[in-house]
C-alpha positions in Angstrom: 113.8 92.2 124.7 111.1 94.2 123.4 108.0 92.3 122.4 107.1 93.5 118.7 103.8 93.4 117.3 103.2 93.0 112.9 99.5 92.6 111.8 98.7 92.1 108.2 95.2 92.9 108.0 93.1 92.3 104.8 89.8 95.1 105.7 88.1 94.0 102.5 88.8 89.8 102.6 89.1 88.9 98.7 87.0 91.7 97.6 88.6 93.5 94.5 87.9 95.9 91.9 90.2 93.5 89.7 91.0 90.8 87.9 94.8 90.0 87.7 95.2 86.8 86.2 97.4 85.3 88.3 95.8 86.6 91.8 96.9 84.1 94.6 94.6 85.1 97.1 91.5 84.9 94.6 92.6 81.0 94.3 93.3 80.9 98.1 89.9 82.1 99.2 88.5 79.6 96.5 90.0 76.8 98.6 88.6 77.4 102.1 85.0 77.0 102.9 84.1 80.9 103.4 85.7 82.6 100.3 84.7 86.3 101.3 84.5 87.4 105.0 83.3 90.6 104.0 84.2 94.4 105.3 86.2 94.4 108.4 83.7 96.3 110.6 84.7 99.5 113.3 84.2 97.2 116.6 86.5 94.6 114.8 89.3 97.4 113.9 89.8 98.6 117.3 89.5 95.3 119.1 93.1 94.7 117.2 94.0 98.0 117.9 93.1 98.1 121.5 95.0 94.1 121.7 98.3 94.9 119.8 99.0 98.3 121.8 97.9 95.9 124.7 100.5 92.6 124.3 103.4 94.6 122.3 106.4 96.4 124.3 107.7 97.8 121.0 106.8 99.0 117.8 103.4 97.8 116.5 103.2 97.4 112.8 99.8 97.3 110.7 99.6 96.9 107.3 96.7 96.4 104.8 96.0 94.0 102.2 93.6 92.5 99.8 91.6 92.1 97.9 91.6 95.6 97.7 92.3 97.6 100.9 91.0 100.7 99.9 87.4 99.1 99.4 86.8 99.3 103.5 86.6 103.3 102.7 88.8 106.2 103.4 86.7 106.9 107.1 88.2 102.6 107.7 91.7 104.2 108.0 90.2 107.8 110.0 88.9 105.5 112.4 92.0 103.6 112.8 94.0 106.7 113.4 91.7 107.5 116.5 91.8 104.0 117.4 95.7 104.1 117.6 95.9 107.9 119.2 93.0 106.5 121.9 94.8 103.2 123.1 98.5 103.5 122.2 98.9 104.9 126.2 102.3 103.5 126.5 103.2 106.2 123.6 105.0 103.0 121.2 106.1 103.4 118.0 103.5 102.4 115.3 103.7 102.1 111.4 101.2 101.7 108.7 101.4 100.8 105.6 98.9 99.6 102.9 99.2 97.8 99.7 97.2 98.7 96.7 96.1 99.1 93.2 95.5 102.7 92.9 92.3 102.6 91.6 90.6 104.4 94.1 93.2 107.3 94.4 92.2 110.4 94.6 93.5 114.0 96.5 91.6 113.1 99.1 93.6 109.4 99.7 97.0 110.6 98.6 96.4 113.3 101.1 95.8 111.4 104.4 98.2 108.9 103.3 100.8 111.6 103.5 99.6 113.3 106.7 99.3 110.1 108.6 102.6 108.5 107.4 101.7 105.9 105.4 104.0 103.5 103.6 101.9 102.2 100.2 103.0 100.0 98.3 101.9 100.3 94.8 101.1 97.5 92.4 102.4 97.7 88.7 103.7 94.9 86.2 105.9 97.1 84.1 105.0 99.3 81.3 101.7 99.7 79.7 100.8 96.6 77.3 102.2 94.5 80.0 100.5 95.7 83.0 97.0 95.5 81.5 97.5 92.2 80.1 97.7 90.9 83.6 95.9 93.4 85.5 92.4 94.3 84.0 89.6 95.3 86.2 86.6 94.2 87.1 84.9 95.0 83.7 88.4 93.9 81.8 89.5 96.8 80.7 93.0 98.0 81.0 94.3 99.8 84.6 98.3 100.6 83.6 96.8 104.3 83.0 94.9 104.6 86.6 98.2 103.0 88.1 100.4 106.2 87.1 98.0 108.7 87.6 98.4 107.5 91.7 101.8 107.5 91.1 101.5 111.2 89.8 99.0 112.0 92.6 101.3 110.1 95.7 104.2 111.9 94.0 102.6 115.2 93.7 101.7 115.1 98.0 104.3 113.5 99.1 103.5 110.6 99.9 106.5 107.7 100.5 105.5 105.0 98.0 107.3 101.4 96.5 106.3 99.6 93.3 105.2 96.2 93.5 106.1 94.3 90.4 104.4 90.6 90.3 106.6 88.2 88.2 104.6 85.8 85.9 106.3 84.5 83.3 105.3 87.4 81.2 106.9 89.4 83.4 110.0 87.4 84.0 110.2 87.5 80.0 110.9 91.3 80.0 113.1 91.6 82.9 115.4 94.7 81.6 112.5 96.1 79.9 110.9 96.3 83.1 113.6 97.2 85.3 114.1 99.9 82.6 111.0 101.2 82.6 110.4 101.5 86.6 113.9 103.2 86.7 113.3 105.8 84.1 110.0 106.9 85.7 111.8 107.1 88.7 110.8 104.8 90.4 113.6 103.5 92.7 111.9 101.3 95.1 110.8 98.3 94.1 109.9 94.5 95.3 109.8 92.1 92.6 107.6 89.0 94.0 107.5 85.6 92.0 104.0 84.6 91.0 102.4 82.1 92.8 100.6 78.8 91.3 97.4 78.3 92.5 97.5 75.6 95.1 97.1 72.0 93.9 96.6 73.0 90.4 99.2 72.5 87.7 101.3 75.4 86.2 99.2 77.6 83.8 99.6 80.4 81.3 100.6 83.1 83.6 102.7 80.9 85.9 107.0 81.4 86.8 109.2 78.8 85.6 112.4 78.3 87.1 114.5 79.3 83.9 112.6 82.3 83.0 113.0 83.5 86.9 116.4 82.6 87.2 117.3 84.9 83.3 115.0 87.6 85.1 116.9 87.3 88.3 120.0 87.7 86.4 119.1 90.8 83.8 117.5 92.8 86.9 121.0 92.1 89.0 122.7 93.8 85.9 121.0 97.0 86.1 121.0 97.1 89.9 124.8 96.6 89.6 124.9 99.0 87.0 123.1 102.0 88.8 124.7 101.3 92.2 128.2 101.7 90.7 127.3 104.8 88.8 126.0 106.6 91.9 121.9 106.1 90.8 121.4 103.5 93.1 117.8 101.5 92.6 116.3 100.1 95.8 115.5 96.5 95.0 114.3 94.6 97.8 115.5 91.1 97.3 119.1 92.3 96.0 119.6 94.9 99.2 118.3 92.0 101.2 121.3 90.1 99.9 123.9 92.9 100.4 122.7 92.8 104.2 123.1 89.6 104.9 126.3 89.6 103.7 126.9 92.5 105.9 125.5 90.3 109.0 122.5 92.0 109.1 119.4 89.2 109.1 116.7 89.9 106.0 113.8 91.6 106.9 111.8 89.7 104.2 109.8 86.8 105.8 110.6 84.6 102.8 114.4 84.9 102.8 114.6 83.8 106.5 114.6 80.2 106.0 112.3 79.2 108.7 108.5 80.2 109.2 107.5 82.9 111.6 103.7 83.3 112.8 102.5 87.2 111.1 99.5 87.9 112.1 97.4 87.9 109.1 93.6 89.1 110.0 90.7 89.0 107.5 88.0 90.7 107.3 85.9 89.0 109.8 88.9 88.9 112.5 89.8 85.5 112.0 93.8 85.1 112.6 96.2 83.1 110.2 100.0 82.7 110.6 101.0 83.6 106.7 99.1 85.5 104.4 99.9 82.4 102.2 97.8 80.3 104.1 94.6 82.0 105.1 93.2 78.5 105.1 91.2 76.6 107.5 93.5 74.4 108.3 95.9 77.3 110.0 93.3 79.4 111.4 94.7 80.1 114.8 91.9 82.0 116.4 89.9 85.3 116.3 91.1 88.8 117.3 87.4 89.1 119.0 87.4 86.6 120.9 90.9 84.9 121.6 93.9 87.1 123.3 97.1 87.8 121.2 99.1 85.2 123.3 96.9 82.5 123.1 96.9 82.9 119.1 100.6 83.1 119.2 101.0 79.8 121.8 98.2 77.6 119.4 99.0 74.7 117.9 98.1 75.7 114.6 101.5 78.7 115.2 103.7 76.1 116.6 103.0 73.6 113.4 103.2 76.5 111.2 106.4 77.2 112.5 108.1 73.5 112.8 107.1 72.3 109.2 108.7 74.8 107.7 112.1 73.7 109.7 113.9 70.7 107.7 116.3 71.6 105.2 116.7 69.5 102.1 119.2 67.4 101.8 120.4 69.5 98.4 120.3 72.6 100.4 121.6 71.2 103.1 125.2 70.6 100.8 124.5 73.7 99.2 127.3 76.5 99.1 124.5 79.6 98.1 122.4 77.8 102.1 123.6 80.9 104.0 122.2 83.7 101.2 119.1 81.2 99.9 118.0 79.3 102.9 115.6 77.3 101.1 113.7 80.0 99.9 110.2 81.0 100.8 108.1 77.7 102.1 105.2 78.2 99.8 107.9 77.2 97.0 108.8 74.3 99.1 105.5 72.2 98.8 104.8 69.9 99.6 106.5 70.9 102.6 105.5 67.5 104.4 107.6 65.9 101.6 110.3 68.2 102.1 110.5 69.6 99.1 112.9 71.2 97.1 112.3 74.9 96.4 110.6 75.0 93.3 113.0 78.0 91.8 116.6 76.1 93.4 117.8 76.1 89.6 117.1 79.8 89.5 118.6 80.9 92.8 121.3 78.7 92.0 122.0 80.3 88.6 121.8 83.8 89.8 124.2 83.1 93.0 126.9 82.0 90.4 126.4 85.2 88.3 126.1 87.5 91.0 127.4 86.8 94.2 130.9 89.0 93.3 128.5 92.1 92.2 126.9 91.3 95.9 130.1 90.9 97.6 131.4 93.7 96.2 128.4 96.5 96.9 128.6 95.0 100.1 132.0 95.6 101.0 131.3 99.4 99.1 128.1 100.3 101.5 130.5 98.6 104.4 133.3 101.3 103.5 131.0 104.3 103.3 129.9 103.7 106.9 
């Protein structure tokens, strides 16, 4: 079997030119003892490149996070292109993609992203006076208006693009609305991820309760029903996830898989965590400088990250919706020591009992047209 290689590397460490109130990584970095590793540097860059062309047998994957990504400079990514074209010798497949907030985007980034095949995933919270509520920037003004015009610019060359929608309770509180809106712009790919707590803390203002997730959860099902059945079908990425594994096919989210795997998530100084959840000390697994790619993946920090996340609550465990849910993603399991519940069950549980038949039934549709 071919050995595949997925790197999720953050160029910029916590760096951003915003302020989303509800940022997890901003409360992540706040709870380790560096907070910013600062700019990924050239030597760093193509030591990973030069490693994952080196242990992989199959496709290599990098994608870029934040912070911001874009802050490590357009000439970051040119150098990563010559990094891939000098040591990718065994000719593998290899995929980038990068994750942003548009601010930065200009002809000059919407062009190389479409020469150089670039997946970007776009962040937006629904329409205007939603999206600036809970994404000002650095000075707190709004960025909703900067968010479309890289829309219009990624549209305009070509560039293959998603929405990412983050759902706060705000959020969760205008499901159709926002579903609506994303769909009338045309845009038909979109990941809806539930808002995290910070870690430790109690639930604030901006934070996902269970009830509002599971009514969002619902309304958005609705319309994704809706459009598939009327031949405008809307790619939602937890929904198709379902239709797949109903098909047999396993889900490519992480989170949906039930168990932990180790994705190599590399900040800005090189040091290696498991899950870019937990870029904390206490899961560091190495350094892409200094350790090999095997070693990080055969540490003991990678096999605990793995095990914990492996007992099933005894509610799951008796659970009809198991096979489709799995427990959900682990970070809503903590305490996972505890064995925790999911914190959304009630949600997942509701939605499974409105929707499953919808599921079942675009799944047996997309099994017919093959």
């Amino acid at each position: 079997m071919a050995r595949l290689f997925t790197a999720l590397i953050k160029p910029a460490s916590s760096v951003c030119n915003m302020r989303c109130r509800y940022c997890f990584y901003a409360d992540e970095a706040r709870s380790r003892a560096v907070a910013n590793y600062g700019l990924m540097t050239a030597d760093t860059l193509e030591r990973l490149v030069e490693k994952a062309f080196a242990y992989a047998t199959g496709p290599v994957s990098f994608a870029f996070q934040g912070g911001e990504p874009t802050l490590a400079g357009l000439d970051f990514y040119k150098a990563l292109m010559a990094f891939e074209k000098k040591h990718n010798a065994r000719r593998l497949p290899v995929s980038n993609a990068i994750q942003t907030n548009g601010l930065l985007m200009d002809g000059a980034w919407a062009r190389f992203l479409h020469d150089n095949r670039f997946l970007v995933g776009l962040s937006m919270d629904g329409y205007g006076a939603l999206h600036d509520s809970l994404r000002p920037d650095a000075a707190g003004g709004g960025t909703f208006a900067r968010a479309c015009e890289a829309a219009a610019l990624m549209t305009k060359y070509g560039v293959d693009f998603n929405i990412l929608c983050v759902v706060s309770g705000p959020v969760a509180r205008h499901g159709e609305k926002v579903y609506r809106y994303f769909r009338n712009h045309r845009f038909n790919y979109l990941q809806f991820i539930p808002c995290l707590d910070p870690l430790e803390a109690e639930p604030g203002e901006w934070s996902l309760t269970a009830a509002d997730y599971g009514r969002f959860l619902r309304e958005t099902f609705a319309l994704y029903y809706d459009d598939f059945m009327s031949g405008r079908p809307v790619s939602v990425r937890q929904f198709d996830n379902y239709v797949g594994m109903l098909l047999g096919q396993p889900p490519e989210s992480c989170g949906m898989s039930g168990v932990c795997a180790n994705y190599f998530t590399i900040e800005g100084d090189g040091s290696v965590y498991p899950c870019d959840f937990y870029v904390l000390d206490e899961w560091k697994m190495g350094n892409i400088n200094t350790d090999s790619i095997q070693d990080m993946a055969d540490s003991e920090a990678a096999r605990r990250f793995v095990e914990v996340s492996r007992p099933v609550n005894e509610k799951c465990a008796a659970c009809r919706w198991l096979p489709l849910c799995r427990g959900g993603c682990r970070r809503n399991r903590e305490p996972i020591a505890e064995n925790a519940l999911n914190q959304f069950c009630p949600a997942y549980e509701a939605f499974f009992d409105y929707a499953y038949e919808g599921l079942r039934r675009i799944a047996a549709a997309v099994q017919g047209r093959r």
